[in-house]
Structure formats: structure tokens, C-alpha cells
DRENDO-1510 file (C-alpha; in Angstrom, 1 decimal, always signed):
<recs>
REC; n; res; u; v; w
REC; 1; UNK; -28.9; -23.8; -11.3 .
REC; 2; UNK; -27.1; -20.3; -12.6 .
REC; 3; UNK; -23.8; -19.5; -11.7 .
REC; 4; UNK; -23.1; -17.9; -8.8 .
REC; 5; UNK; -21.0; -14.5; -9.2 .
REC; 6; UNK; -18.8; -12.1; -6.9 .
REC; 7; UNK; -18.4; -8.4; -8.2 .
REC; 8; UNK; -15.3; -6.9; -7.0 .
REC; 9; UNK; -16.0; -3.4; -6.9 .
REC; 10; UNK; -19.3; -1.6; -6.4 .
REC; 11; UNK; -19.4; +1.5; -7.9 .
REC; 12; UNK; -21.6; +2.3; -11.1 .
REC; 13; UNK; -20.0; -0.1; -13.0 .
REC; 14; UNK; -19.6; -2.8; -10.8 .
REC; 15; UNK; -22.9; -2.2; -9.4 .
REC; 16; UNK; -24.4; -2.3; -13.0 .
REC; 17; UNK; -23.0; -5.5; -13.9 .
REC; 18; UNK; -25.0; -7.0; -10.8 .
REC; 19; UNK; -28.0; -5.7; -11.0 .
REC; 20; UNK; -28.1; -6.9; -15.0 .
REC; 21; UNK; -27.4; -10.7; -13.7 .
REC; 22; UNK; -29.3; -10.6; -10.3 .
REC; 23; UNK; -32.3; -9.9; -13.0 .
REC; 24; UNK; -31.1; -12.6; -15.4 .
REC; 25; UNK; -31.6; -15.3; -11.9 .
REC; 26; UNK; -28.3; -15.5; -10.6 .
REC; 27; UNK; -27.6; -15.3; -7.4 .
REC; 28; UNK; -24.4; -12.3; -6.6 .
REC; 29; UNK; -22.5; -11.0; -3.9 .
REC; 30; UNK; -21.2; -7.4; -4.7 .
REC; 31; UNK; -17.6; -6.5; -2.1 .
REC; 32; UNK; -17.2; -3.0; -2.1 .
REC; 33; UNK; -14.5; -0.9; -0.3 .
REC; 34; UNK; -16.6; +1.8; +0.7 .
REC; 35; UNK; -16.3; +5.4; +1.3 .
REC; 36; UNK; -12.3; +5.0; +1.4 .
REC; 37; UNK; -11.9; +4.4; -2.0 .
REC; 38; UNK; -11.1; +6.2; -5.1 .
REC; 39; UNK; -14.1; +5.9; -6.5 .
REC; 40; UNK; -14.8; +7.8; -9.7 .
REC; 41; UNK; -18.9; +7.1; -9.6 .
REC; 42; UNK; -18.9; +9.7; -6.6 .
REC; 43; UNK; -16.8; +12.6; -8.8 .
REC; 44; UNK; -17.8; +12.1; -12.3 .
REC; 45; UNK; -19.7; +14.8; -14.1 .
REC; 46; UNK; -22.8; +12.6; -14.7 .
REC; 47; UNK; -23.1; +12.6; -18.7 .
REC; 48; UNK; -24.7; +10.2; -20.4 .
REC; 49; UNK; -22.9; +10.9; -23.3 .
REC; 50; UNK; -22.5; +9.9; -27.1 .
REC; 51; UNK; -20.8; +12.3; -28.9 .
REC; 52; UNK; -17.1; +12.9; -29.2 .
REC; 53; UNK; -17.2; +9.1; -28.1 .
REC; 54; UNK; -15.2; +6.3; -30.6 .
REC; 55; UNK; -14.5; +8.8; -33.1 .
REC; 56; UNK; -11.1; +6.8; -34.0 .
REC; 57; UNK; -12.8; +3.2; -32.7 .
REC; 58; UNK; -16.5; +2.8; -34.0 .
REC; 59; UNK; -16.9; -0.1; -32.0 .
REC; 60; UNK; -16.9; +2.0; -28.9 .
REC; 61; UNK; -19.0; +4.5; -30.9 .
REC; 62; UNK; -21.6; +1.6; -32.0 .
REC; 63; UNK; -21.4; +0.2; -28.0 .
REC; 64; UNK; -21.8; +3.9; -26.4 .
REC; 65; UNK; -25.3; +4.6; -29.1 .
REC; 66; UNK; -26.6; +1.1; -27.5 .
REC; 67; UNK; -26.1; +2.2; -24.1 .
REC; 68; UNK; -27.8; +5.3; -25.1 .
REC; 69; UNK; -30.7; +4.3; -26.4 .
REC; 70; UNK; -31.6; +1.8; -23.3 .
REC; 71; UNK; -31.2; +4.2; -20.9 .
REC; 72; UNK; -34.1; +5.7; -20.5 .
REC; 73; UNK; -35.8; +2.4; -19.8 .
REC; 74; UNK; -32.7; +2.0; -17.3 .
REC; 75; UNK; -33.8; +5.0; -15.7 .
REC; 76; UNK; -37.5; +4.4; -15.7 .
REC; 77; UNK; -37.0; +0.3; -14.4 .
REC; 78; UNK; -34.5; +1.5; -11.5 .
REC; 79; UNK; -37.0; +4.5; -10.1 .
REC; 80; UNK; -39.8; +2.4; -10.3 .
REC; 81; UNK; -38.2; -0.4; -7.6 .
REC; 82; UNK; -36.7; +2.1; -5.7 .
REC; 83; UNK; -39.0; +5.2; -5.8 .
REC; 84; UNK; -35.8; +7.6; -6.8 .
REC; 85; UNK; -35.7; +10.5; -9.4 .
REC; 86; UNK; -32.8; +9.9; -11.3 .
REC; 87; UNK; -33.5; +13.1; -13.1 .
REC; 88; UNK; -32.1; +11.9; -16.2 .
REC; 89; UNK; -32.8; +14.2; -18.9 .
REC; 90; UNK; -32.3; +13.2; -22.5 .
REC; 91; UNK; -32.7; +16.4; -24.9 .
REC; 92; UNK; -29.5; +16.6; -26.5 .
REC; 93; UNK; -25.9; +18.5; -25.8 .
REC; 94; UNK; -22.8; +20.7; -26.7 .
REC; 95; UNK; -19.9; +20.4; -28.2 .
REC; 96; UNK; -18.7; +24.2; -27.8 .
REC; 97; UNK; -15.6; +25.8; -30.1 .
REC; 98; UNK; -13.8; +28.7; -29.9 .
REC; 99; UNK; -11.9; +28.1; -33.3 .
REC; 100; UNK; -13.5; +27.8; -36.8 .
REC; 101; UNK; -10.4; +25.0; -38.2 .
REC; 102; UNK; -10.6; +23.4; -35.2 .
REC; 103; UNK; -14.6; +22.6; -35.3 .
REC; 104; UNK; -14.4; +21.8; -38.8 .
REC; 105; UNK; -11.8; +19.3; -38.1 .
REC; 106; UNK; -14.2; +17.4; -35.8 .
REC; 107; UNK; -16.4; +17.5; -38.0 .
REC; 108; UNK; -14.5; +15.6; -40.4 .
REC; 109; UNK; -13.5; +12.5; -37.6 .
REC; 110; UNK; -17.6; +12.5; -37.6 .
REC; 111; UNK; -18.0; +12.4; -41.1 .
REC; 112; UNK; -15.6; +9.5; -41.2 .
REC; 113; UNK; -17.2; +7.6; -38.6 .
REC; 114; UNK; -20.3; +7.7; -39.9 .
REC; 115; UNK; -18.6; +6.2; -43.3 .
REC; 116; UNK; -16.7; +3.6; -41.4 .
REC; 117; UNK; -20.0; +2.8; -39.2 .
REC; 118; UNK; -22.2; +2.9; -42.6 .
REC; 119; UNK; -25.1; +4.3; -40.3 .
REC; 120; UNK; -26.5; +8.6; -40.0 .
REC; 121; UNK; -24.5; +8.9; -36.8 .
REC; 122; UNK; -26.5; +11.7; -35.1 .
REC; 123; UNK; -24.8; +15.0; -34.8 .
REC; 124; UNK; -25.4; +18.7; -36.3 .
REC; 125; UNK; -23.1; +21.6; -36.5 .
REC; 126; UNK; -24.4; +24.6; -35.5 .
REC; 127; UNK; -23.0; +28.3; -35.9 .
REC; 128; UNK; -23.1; +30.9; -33.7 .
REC; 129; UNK; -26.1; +32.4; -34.5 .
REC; 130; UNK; -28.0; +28.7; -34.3 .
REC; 131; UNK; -26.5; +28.7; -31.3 .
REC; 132; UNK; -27.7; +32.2; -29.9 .
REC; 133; UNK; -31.2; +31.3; -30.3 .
REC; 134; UNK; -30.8; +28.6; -28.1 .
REC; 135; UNK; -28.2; +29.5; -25.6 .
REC; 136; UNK; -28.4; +33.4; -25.4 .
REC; 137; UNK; -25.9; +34.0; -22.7 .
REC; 138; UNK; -22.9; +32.2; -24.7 .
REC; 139; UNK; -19.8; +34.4; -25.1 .
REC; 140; UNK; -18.4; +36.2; -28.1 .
REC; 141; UNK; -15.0; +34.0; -27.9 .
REC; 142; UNK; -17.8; +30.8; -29.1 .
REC; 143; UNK; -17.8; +30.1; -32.7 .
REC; 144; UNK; -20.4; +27.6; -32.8 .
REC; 145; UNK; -21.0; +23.8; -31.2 .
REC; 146; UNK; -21.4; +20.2; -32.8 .
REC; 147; UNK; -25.1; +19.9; -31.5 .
REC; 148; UNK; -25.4; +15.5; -30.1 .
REC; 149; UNK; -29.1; +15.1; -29.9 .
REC; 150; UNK; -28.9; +12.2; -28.1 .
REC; 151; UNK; -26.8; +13.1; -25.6 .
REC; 152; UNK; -27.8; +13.9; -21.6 .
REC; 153; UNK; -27.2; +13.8; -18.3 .
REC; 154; UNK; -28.4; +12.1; -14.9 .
REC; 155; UNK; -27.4; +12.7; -11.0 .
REC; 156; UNK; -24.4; +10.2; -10.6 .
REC; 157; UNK; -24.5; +10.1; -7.0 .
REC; 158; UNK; -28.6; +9.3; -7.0 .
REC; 159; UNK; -27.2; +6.4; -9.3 .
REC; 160; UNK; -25.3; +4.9; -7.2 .
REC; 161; UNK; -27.4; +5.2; -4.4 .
REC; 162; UNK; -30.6; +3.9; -6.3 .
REC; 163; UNK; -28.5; +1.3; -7.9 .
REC; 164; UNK; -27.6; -0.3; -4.4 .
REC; 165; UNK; -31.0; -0.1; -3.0 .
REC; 166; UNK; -32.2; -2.0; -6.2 .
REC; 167; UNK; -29.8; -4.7; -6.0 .
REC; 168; UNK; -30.8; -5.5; -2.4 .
REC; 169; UNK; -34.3; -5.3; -2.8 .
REC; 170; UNK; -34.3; -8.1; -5.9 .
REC; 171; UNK; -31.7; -10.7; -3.5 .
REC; 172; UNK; -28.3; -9.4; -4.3 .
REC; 173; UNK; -25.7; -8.9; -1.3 .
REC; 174; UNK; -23.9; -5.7; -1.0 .
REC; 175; UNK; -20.7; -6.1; +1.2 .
REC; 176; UNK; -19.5; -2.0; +1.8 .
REC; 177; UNK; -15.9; -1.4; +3.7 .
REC; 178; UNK; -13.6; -4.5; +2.5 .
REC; 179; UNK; -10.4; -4.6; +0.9 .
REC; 180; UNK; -10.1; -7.9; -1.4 .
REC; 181; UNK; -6.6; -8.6; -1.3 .
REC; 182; UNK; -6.3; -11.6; -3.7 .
REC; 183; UNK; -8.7; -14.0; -5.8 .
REC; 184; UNK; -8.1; -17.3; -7.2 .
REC; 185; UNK; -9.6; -20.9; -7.3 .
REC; 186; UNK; -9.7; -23.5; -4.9 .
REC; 187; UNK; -9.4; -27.1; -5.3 .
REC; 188; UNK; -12.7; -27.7; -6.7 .
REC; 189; UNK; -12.9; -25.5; -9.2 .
REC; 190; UNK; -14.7; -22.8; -7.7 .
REC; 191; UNK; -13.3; -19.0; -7.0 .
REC; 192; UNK; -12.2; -18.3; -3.9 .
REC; 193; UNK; -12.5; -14.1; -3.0 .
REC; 194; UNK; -9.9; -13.0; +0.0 .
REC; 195; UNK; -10.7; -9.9; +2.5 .
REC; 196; UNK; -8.0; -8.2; +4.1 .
REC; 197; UNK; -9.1; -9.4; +7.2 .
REC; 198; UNK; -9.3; -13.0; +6.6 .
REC; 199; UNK; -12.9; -13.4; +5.6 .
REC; 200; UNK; -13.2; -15.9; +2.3 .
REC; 201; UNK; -16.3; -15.8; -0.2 .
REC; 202; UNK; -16.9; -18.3; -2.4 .
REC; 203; UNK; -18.6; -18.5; -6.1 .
REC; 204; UNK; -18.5; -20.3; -9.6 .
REC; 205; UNK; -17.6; -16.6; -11.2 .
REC; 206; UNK; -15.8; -13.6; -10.4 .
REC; 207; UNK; -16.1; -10.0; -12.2 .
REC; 208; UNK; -13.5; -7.3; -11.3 .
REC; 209; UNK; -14.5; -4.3; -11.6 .
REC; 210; UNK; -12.9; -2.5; -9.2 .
REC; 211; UNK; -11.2; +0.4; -11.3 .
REC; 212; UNK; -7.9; +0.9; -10.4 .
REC; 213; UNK; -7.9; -2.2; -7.9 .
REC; 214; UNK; -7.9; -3.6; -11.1 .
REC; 215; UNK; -3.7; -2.7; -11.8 .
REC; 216; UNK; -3.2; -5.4; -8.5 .
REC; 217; UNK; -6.1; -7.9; -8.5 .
REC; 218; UNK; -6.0; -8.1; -12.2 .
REC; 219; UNK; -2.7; -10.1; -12.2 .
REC; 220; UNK; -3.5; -12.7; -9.6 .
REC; 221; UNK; -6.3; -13.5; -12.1 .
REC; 222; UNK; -4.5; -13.7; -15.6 .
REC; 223; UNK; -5.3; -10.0; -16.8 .
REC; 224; UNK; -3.0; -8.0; -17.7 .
REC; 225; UNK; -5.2; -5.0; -16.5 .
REC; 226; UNK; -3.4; -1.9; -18.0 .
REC; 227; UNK; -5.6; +1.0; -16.3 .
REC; 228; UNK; -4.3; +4.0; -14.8 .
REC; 229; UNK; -5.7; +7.1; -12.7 .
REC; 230; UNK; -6.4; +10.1; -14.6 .
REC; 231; UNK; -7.3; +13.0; -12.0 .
REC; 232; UNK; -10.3; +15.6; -13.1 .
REC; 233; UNK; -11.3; +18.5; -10.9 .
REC; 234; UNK; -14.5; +20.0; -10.7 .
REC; 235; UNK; -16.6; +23.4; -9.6 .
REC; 236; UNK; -19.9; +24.0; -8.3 .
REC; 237; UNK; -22.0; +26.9; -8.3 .
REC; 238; UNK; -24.5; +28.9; -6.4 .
REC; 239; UNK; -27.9; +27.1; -7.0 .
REC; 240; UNK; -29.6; +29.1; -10.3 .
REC; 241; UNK; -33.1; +29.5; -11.7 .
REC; 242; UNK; -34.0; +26.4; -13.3 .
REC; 243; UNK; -33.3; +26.3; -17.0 .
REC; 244; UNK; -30.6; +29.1; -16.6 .
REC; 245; UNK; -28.6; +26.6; -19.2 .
REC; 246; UNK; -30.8; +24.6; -21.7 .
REC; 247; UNK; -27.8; +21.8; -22.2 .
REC; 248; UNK; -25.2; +20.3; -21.3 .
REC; 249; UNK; -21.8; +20.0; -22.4 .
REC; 250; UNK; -18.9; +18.2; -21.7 .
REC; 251; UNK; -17.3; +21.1; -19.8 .
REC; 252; UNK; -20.4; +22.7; -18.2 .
REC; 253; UNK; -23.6; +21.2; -17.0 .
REC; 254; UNK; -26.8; +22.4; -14.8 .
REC; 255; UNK; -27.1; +19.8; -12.0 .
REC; 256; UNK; -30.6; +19.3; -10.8 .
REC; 257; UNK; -30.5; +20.9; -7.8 .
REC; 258; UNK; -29.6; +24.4; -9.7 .
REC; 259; UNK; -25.8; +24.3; -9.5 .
REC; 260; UNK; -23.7; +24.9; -12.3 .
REC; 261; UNK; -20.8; +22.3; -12.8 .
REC; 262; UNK; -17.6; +23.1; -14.3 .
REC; 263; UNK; -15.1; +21.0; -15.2 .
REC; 264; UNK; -13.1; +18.7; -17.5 .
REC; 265; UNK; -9.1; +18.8; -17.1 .
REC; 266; UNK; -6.7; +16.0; -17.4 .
REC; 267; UNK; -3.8; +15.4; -14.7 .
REC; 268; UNK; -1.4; +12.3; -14.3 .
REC; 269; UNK; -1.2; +12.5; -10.9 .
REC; 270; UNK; -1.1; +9.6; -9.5 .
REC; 271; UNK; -3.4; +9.1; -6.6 .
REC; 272; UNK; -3.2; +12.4; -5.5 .
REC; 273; UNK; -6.8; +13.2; -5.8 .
REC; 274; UNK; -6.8; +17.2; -4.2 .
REC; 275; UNK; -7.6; +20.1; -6.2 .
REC; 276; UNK; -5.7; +23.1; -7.2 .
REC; 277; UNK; -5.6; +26.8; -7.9 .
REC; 278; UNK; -4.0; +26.5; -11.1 .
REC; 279; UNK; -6.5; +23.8; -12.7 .
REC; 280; UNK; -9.6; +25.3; -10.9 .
REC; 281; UNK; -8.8; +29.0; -12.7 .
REC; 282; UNK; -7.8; +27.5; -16.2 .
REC; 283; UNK; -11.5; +25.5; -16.5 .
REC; 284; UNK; -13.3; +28.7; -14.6 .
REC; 285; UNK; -11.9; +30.3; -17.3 .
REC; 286; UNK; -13.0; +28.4; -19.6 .
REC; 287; UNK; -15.8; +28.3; -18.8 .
REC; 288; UNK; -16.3; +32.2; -18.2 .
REC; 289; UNK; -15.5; +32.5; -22.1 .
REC; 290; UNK; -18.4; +30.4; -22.7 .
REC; 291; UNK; -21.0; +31.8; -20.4 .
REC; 292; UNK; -19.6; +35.0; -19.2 .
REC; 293; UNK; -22.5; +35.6; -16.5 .
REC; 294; UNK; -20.1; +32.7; -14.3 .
REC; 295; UNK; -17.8; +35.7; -13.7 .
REC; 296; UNK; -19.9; +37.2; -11.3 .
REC; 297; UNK; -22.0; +33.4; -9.9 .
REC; 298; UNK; -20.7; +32.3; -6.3 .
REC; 299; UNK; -18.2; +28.8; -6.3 .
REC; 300; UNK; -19.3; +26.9; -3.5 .
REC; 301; UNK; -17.0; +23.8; -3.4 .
REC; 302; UNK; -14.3; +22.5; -5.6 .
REC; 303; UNK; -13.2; +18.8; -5.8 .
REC; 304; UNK; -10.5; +16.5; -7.8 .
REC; 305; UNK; -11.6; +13.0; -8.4 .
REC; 306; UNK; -9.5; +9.9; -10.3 .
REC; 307; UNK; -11.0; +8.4; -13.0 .
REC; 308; UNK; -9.8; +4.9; -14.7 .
REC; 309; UNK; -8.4; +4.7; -17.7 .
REC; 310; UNK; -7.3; +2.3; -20.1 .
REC; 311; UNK; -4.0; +3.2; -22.7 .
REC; 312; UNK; -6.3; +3.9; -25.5 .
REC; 313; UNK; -9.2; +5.2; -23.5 .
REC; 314; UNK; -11.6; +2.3; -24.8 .
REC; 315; UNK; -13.3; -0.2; -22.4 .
REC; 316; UNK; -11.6; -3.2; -21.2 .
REC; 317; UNK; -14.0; -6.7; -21.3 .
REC; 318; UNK; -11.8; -9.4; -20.9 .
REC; 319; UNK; -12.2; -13.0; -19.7 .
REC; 320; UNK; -9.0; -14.9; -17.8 .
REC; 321; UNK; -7.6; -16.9; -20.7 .
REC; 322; UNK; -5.7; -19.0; -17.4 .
REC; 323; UNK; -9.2; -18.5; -15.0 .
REC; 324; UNK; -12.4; -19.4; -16.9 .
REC; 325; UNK; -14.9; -17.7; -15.4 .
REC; 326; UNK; -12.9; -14.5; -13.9 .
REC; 327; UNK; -14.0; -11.2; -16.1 .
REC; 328; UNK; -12.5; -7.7; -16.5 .
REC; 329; UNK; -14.9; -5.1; -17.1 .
REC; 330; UNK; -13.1; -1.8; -17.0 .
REC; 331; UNK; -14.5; +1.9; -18.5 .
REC; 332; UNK; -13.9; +5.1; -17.6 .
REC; 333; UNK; -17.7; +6.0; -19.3 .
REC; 334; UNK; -19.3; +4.2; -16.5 .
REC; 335; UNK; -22.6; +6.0; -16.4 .
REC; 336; UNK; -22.8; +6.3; -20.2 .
REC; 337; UNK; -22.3; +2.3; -20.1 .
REC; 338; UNK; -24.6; +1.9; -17.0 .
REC; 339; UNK; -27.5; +0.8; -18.8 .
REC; 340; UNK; -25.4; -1.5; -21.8 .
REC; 341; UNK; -24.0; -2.8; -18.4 .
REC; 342; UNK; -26.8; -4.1; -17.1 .
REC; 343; UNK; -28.8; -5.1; -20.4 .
REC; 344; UNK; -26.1; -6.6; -22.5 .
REC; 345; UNK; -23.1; -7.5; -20.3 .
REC; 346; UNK; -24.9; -10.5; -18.6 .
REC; 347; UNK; -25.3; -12.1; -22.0 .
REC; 348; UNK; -21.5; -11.9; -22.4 .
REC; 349; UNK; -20.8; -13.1; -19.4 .
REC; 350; UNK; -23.0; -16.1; -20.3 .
REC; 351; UNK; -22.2; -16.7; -23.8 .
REC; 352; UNK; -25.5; -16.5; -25.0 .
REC; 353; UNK; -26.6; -16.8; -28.1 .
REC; 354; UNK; -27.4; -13.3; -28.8 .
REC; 355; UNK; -24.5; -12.0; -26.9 .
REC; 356; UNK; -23.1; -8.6; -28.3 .
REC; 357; UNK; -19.6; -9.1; -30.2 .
REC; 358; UNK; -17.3; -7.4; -27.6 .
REC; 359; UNK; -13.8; -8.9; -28.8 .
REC; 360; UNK; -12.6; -6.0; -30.2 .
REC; 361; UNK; -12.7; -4.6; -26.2 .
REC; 362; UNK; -10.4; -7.2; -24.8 .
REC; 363; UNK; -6.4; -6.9; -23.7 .
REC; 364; UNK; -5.6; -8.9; -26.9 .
REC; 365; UNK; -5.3; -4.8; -28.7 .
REC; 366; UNK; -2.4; -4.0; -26.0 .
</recs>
């Protein structure tokens, strides 16, 4: 018989994990804490994203292009069980400059990569005028953008969603609203999962991933788990015409439902998750200089979010060297990773033959 595994955390990545090894015949329990939680798959910005990604790690770079490539199958696998659009759309993406030195110099981390990878890492540079043809409202400030044609975007929140009702329609269990308060092993060998009100679930393996819940489970498990909460805020629009932006970018996407999205800013804040004035006008601005027509579109809500992040922003996959069978998986790409998470991961977790070579990811770099 398979193992038997509890996923602390269910979020996209937690949630991805599952799914992968519910498919692979195990049998998996997924405790989540719900709506209360600082949960970064319900404020992320939904990219499914290569470029910029392991420029000074190309094992992240090499991990991220796997994810990439399998997720349109992800997205086609998950819609058919659940009858959901995803509305993942693949057709490439923007990385916009405003300064000629400072493009080039990206340009030269890529060149590297590629050198270091010994593979034609996709990107292009395009000028301004390359640009214009395809993007006709961009600014005057814009100098150009490193074009990533494999890069895309899906609806996060539809993830989720569609990820849960898959799980539960091929066996898994989805426990919503709990607050797992420690984890160890009991006297025969098995793992022992604690609620915060007294409830106790049982299995032969236990995967945290429950992002920053990680900092105080982690411990009671032998990880060292060194994440931290990086705040992001983010804008919506009025709904546009469809199409009103070809691509995305990192800073500003078209959300399916005609939106515009706006965001990418950095805050050590703690848990304080609220957005403000000062943030919200410094990315609106920025994002005014690269598609002027936002001066004069409608915001209609605004929202900070905390995402998980390691010290050196890469992925944490880590098994207890004092807890066989207890797992770290920790991103802060965690829709980019979805589909790696649920095609590749369970081989790790397994030790299979053909598992992908993830030991570059674990604590052991820290």
C-alpha cells in the first residue's frame, strides 16, 4: 500500500502537492486554515511566469521553464474534471524599461544564464518601436521591453477553487478552518498532525506547506524554515474592452474579466497586510508612465497581500534530516510552480527513480 500523507496548508501550493500524489494512488488529507489566513494564492497577481526568474540561480531558472512547459496540460487536465475556465493564456510577456543601461544590463544576466544553463533560454529584446507595433498605447518614458515568449498568465483565485474541487472529486480530503498547532511522531513510527482544538490526524508522511506557518511548524519538525512575509499591494480597474492590453507584465496585467491589475511593490511589514496611499500612488504611477490612458481609467478596489519568501528568494524542498518522511516545500512562485508541483514533486517525495534533482533547493544553502 502507498503512503498515506497530510498537507499542512492548502493554498496553491499545498493544494498542488495533493492533487499530484492523490493522482500518483495515495491516499491525502489536506488541513487548511481557511479564509483567516494570510494566504498569498488569494492576492497574487496570477503570472505564470519565466522570465526575470533564476537569473543568478539556473536551477530555479531550469525548474521554473519545466513548470512552464506542463502547464498548459495542467490547465487542460484540471478544467476537464472540474468543468472551470482557468483562462490561462500562454502568448508571451513584458519586461518594460524606462532606462537604456539599465535594460542592457538585464540583458547581460540573460546572456549569462543562458551560458551557465548551455541551453537558448527564450527571451528577445525589443526597442521601442518593436514595441509600438505591438502595444500602441505604451508611454514616451518606455525605452523598450525584454519580450519572454513563454511567459503568461491564469485567474489565481479560479485556481484555487478548481484545484479544491479536483482534489475532492479524485478521494482526497480537504479539511478548511483549522489551526495545526504542532506535528510530530507517535510511538509507532507514524506522524501525528495536532488541531488547535484537540482533534489528531494521523499518516505515514507529512508535507508543510503552509507558508509562513512554516517559521513555527517548521521547527517542531527539524527544519529550519527560514521564510518571511513580504507585503505586495495591488489595484484594480474599471472592466475594459477585451484586448485593450495584448500582454502581460510583471507590473500590469489584463484580468479576464476586463480589469486592469496594477501592482508589484515590496514592503517588510510584518503581518500587516492593509494597503496604503503612498504605495498605491508610487505603482499607479508607474504604471501611468507605461500606459498613460490609466490616468483617466476608474480604480475600483485596492488590496495588500503577504507573500512567502525565502532569504534568497529561491524555493525551499527540504526533507526532516531528524523526521523521515516530514517535507518542506516552500515558494513564493506558487502558481508558476503549480503545475511542476503536481507533476514532479510526487516523484521527490517518493524517491523515484526518475525523480528531478532538487538538492540544490534545500536549507543545506542557508
Amino acid at each position: 500500500m502507498k503512503p498515506e500523507y497530510i498537507v499542512v496548508g492548502g493554498g496553491v501550493v499545498g493544494c498542488a502537492v495533493a492533487y499530484g500524489l492523490l493522482k500518483a494512488g495515495h491516499k491525502v488529507t489536506v488541513l487548511d486554515g481557511g479564509d483567516s489566513a494570510h494566504r498569498a494564492s488569494r492576492g497574487n497577481f496570477g503570472l505564470v511566469w519565466l522570465s526575470s526568474k533564476g537569473l543568478d540561480a539556473p536551477h530555479y531558472a531550469a525548474w521554473t521553464r519545466r513548470s512552464i512547459n506542463l502547464w498548459r496540460n495542467l490547465a487542460d487536465e484540471l478544467e476537464e474534471l472540474t468543468g472551470d475556465n482557468l483562462n490561462l493564456v500562454q502568448q508571451g510577456g513584458y519586461d518594460f524599461h524606462f532606462c537604456e543601461q539599465e535594460m542592457a544590463a538585464k540583458v547581460r544576466q540573460y546572456e549569462a544564464l543562458r551560458e551557465q544553463l548551455g541551453t537558448d533560454h527564450p527571451y528577445e529584446i525589443w526597442d521601442r518601436e518593436r514595441l509600438l507595433a505591438e502595444e500602441p498605447e505604451i508611454g514616451p518614458e518606455v525605452v523598450g521591453a525584454i519580450y519572454g515568449p513563454e511567459d503568461g498568465h491564469v485567474n489565481p483565485l479560479k485556481l484555487l477553487r478548481t484545484y479544491i474541487a479536483a482534489i475532492q472529486s479524485i478521494g482526497g480530503k480537504v479539511v478548511a478552518g483549522v489551526n495545526v498547532v504542532d506535528a510530530s511522531k507517535d510511538s509507532s513510527g507514524r506522524f501525528e498532525v495536532l488541531l488547535e482544538d484537540g482533534t489528531r490526524y494521523h499518516s505515514d508522511k507529512v508535507i508543510l506547506s503552509a507558508g509562513l506557518g512554516a517559521a513555527t511548524l517548521g521547527p517542531k519538525l527539524g527544519f529550519v524554515a527560514p521564510v518571511s512575509a513580504q507585503k505586495g499591494q495591488v489595484l484594480i480597474t474599471e472592466k475594459l474592452p477585451p484586448n485593450k492590453l495584448k500582454r502581460p507584465s510583471g507590473i500590469i496585467r489584463q484580468v479576464d474579466e476586463g480589469g486592469i491589475q496594477i501592482g508589484d511593490s515590496k514592503e517588510n511589514q510584518g503581518l500587516d497586510d492593509s494597503d496604503t496611499l503612498e504605495v498605491t500612488a508610487a505603482i499607479a504611477e508607474r504604471a501611468i508612465a507605461v500606459y498613460p490612458f490609466l490616468a483617466q481609467t476608474k480604480l475600483v478596489r485596492s488590496w495588500g497581500s503577504i507573500r512567502i519568501i525565502s532569504p534568497d528568494g529561491v524555493p525551499i524542498y527540504q526533507q526532516s534530516k531528524t523526521n523521515q518522511g516530514a517535507y518542506l516545500v516552500s515558494c513564493h512562485s506558487g502558481i508558476t510552480l503549480a503545475a511542476a508541483h503536481s507533476y514532479l514533486l510526487p516523484y521527490w517525495l517518493e524517491g523515484a527513480v526518475d525523480a528531478p534533482d532538487l538538492e540544490l533547493f534545500s536549507e543545506d544553502r542557508f
